[in-house]
FIMISE-266111 format. One line per field, with one value per residue (C-alpha): residue number from 1; residue in three letters; x, y, z. Coordinates in steps of 0.02 Angstrom, whole numbers, plus 50000, padded with zeros to 5 digits. Layout:
N
nr = NUM, ...
rest = ala, ...
x = X, ...
y = Y, ...
z = Z, ...
% end
This chain:
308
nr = 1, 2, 3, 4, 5, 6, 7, 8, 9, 10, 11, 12, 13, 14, 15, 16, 17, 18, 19, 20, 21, 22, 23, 24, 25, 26, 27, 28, 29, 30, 31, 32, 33, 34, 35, 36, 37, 38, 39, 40, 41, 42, 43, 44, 45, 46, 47, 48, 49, 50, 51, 52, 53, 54, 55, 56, 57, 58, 59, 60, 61, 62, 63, 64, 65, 66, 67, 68, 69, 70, 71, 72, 73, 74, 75, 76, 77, 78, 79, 80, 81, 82, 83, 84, 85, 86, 87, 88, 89, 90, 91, 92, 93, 94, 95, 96, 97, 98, 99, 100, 101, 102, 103, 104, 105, 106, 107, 108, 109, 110, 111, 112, 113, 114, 115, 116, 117, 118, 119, 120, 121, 122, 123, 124, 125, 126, 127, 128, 129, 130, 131, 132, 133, 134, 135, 136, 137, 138, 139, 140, 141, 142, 143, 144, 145, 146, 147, 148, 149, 150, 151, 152, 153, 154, 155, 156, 157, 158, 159, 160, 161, 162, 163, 164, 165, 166, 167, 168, 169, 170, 171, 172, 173, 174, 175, 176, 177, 178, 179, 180, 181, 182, 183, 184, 185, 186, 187, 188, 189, 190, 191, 192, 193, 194, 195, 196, 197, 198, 199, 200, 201, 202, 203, 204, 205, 206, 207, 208, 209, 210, 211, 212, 213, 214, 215, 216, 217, 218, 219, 220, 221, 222, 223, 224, 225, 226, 227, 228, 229, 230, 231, 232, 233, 234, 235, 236, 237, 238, 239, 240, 241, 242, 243, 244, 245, 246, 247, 248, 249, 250, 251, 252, 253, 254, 255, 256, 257, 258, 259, 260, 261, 262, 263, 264, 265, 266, 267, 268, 269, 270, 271, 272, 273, 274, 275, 276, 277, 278, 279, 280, 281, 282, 283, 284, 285, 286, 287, 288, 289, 290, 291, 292, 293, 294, 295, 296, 297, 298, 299, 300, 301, 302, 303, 304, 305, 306, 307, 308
rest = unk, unk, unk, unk, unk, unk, unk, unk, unk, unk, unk, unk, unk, unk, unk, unk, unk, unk, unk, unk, unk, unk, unk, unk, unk, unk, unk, unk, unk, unk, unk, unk, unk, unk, unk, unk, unk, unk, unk, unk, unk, unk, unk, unk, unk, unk, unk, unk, unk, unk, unk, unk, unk, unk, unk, unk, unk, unk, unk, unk, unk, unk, unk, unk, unk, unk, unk, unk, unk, unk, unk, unk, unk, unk, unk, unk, unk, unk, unk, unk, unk, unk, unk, unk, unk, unk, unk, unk, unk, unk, unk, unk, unk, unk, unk, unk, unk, unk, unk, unk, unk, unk, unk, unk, unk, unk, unk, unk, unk, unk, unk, unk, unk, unk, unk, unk, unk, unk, unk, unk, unk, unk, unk, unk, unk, unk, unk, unk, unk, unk, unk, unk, unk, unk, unk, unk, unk, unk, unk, unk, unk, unk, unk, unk, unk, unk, unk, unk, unk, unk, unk, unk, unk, unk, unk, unk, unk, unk, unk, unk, unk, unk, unk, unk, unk, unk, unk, unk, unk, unk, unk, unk, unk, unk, unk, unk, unk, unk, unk, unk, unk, unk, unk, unk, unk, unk, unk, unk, unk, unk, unk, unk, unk, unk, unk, unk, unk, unk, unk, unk, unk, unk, unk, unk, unk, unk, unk, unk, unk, unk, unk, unk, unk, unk, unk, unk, unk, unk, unk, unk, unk, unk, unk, unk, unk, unk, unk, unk, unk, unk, unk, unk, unk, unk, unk, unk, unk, unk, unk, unk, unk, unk, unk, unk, unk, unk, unk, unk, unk, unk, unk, unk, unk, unk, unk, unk, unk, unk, unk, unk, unk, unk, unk, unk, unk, unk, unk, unk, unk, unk, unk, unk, unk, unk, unk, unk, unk, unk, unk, unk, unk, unk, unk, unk, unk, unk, unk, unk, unk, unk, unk, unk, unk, unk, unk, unk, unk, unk, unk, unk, unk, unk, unk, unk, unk, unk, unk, unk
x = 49845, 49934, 50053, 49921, 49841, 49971, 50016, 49857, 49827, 50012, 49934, 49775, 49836, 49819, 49649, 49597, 49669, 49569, 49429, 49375, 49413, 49290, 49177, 49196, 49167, 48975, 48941, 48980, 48844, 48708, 48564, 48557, 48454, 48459, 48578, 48672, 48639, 48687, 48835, 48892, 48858, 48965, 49096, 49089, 49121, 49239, 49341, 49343, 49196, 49130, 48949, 48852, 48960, 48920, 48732, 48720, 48813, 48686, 48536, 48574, 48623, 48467, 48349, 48449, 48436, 48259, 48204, 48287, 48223, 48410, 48440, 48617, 48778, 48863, 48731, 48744, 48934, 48916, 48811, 48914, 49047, 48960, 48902, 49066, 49143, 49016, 49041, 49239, 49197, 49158, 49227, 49389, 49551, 49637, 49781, 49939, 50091, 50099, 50262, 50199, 50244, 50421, 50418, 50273, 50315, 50172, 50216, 50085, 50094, 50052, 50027, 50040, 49965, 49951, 49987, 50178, 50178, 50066, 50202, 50178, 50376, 50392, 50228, 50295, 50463, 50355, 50252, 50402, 50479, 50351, 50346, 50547, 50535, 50420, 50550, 50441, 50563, 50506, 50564, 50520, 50495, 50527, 50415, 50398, 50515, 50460, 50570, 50738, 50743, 50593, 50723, 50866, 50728, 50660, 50816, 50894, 50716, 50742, 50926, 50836, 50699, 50813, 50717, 50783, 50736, 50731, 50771, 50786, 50858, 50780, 50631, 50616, 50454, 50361, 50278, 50442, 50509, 50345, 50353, 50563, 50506, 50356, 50499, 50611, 50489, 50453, 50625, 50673, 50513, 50486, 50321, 50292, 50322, 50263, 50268, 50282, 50216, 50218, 50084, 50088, 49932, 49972, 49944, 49816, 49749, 49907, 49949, 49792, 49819, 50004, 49943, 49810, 49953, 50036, 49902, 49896, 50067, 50073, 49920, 50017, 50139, 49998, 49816, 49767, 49887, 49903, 49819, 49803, 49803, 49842, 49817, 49915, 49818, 49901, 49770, 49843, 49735, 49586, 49433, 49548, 49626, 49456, 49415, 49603, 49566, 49402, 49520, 49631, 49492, 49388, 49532, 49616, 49506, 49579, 49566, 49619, 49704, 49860, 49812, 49991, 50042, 49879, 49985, 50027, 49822, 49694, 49562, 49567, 49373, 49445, 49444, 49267, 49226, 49368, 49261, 49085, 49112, 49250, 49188, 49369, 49455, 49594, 49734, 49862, 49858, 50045, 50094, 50249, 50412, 50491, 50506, 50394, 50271, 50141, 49994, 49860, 49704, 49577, 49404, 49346, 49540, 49541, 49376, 49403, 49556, 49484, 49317, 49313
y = 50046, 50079, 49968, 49837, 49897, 49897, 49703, 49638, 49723, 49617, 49469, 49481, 49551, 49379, 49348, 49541, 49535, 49369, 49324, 49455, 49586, 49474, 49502, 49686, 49702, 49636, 49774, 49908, 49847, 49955, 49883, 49696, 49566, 49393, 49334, 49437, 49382, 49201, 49261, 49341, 49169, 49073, 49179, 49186, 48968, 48987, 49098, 48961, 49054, 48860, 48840, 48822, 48981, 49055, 49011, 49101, 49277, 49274, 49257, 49399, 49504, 49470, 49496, 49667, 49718, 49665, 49746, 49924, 49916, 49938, 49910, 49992, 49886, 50018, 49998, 49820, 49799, 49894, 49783, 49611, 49713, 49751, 49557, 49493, 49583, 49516, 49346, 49345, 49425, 49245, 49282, 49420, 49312, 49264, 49405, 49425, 49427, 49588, 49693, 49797, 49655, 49629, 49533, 49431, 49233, 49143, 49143, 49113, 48954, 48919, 48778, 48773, 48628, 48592, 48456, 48440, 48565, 48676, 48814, 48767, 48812, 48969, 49029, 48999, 49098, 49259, 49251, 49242, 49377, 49498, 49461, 49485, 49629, 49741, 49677, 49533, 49349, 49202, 49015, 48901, 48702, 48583, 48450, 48395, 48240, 48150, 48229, 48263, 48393, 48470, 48511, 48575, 48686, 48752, 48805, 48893, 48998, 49030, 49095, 49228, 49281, 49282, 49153, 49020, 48853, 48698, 48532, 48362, 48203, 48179, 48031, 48085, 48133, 48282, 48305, 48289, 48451, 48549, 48545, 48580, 48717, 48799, 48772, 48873, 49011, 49004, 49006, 49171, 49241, 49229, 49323, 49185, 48978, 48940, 48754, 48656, 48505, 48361, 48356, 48191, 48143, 47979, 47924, 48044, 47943, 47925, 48103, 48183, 48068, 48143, 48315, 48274, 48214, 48371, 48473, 48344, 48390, 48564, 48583, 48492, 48637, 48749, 48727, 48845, 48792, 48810, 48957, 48959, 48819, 48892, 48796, 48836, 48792, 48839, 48939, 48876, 48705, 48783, 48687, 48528, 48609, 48646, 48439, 48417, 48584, 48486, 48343, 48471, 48559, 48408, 48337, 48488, 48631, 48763, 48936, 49015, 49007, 49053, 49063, 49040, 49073, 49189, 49267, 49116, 49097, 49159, 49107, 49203, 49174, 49022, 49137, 49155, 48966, 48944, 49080, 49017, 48834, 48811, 48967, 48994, 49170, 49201, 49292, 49325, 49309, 49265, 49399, 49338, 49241, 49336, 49328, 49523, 49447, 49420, 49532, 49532, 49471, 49607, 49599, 49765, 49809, 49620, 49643, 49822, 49763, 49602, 49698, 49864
z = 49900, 49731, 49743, 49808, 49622, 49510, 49565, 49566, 49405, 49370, 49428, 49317, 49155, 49049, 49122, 49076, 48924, 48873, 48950, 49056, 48918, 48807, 48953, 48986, 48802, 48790, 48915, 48754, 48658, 48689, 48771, 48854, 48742, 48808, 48683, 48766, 48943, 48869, 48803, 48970, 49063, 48921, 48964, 49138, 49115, 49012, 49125, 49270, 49348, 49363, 49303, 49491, 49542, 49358, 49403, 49585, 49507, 49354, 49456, 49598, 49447, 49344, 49507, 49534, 49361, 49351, 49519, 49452, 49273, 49217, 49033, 48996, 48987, 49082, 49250, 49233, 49227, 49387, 49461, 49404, 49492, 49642, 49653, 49612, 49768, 49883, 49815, 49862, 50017, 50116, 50270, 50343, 50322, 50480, 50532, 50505, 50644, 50732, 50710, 50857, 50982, 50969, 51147, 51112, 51188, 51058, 50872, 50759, 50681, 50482, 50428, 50229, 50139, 49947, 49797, 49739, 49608, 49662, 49700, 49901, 49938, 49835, 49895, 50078, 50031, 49965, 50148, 50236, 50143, 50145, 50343, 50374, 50261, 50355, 50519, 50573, 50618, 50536, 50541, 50405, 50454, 50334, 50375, 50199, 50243, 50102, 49975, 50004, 49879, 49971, 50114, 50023, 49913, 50073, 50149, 49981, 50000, 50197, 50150, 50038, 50127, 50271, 50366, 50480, 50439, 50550, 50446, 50510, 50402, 50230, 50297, 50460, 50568, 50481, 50675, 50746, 50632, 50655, 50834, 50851, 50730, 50853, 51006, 50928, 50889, 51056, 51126, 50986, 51018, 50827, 50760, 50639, 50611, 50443, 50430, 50241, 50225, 50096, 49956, 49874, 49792, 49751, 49922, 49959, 50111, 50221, 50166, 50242, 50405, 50402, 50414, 50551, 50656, 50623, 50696, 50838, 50877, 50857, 50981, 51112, 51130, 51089, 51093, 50965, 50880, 50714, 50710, 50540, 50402, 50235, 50064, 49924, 49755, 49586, 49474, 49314, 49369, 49365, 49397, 49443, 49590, 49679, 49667, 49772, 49886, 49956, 50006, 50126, 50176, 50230, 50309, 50407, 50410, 50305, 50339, 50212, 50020, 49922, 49752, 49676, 49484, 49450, 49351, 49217, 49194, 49080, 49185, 49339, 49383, 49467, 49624, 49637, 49618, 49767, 49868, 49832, 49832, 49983, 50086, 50113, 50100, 49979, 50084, 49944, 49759, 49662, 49541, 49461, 49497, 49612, 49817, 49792, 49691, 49816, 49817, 49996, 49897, 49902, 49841, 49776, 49697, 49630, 49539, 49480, 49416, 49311, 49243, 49170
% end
């Protein structure tokens, strides 16, 4: 748990030390006036909170406020706290592979989706790591055919985070190198097939039909397959990203969310507009550059670690 601390507390410090400190400090004023209740909301916006997500936190912390006559910044900081962990806590995140079942026949298949840019392929290089580190075996697909530079990036990573990674010709079929990816997890009884796919926005349409056909094809080998469909968003975007987050999970039912680059924002409050407004889970939070700098996203250590 401390090292799950110290790196969220990595992966937060610009937000704390900007916004959120701004909004830890009305709480040392004394008693709360209603300029002060405006400046709190104000705050909340401008730290990617969003405004409708601003406007559901404000009113369960007003009514909870109101209902127990509290007047002290320090009992109401509590109770933003309180509210702000039960407002990331949408729904338990899907698990991870098992290390206890080193014979297991069925990997469990990822499928990571995201816009170019987003930090999709570095993202899928810290999972992977922090699977083969704790003696879990991973292959990577690199279905992101698109981009030839997508492949070669993809296995450099894999090489790293000591990965295998099943590549076909830059152009090829991305369903093609997803399935050949799930067969070989099969076949090397793999605890994990994390699949990358392309993200280009441009063509948003045929994109989102691409990754459909991935699923198709994965549940042919396997019908639960994937088991879990993983969006990477970049929190530098903000607001932004949650308008291209609605297109993946509208057309491929994501389950849960990388937030990448958390680190390289001041507005970390876009993880409570992801929770409220996509009902999605964040599994894992990006603390830094490195293939360690992944942090499991939890709630009440995120929250304690933004606010105080």
């Amino acid at each position: 748990m401390f090292d799950l601390r110290r790196k969220t507390e990595t992966g937060v410090r610009k937000s704390k030390q900007t916004w959120f400190g701004k909004i830890a400090s009305v709480f040392n004023r004394g008693s709360f006036s209603d300029e002060l209740w405006e400046e709190l909301e104000e705050l909340l916006v401008a730290a990617d909170v969003g405004v409708d997500t601003t406007g559901t936190l404000m009113h369960r912390v007003k009514q909870r406020v109101n209902s127990g006559k509290l007047s002290e910044g320090s009992q109401i900081r509590e109770v933003l706290k309180e509210e702000m962990i039960s407002l990331l806590s949408v729904a338990s995140p899907p698990p991870s592979p098992s290390i206890s079942e080193p014979d297991r026949e069925s990997p469990q298949v990822i499928l990571v989706v995201g816009v170019n840019g987003s930090g999709k392929t570095t993202s899928i290089a810290k999972l992977a790591y922090d699977f083969t580190s704790q003696g879990r075996r991973v292959i990577l697909a690199a279905a992101d055919t698109f981009r030839a530079a997508a492949i070669e990036q993809l296995k450099h990573w894999g090489e790293r985070a000591g990965a295998e990674v099943i590549a076909h010709q830059s152009g090829g079929d991305p369903g093609a190198v997803a399935y050949d990816a799930v067969q070989a997890g099969y076949n090397r009884h793999a605890h994990a097939v994390i699949i990358d796919t392309a993200g280009r926005l441009h063509t948003r349409f045929n994109l989102m039909e691409e990754l459909k056909k991935i699923k198709r094809v994965l549940a042919k080998q396997d019908a639960s397959a994937p088991h879990r469909v993983l969006l990477v968003m970049d929190a530098t975007t903000g607001q932004n990203g949650l308008a291209q987050a609605r297109h993946f999970t509208d057309a491929v039912e994501v389950t849960d969310v990388f937030l990448a680059k958390l680190d390289g924002t001041a507005r970390g409050g876009i993880v409570f507009a992801i929770c409220h407004d996509l009902s999605i889970p964040i599994s894992y939070i990006g603390t830094g550059e490195q293939l360690q700098d992944l942090a499991p996203f939890d709630a009440g250590v995120f929250v304690n670690a933004i606010v105080s």
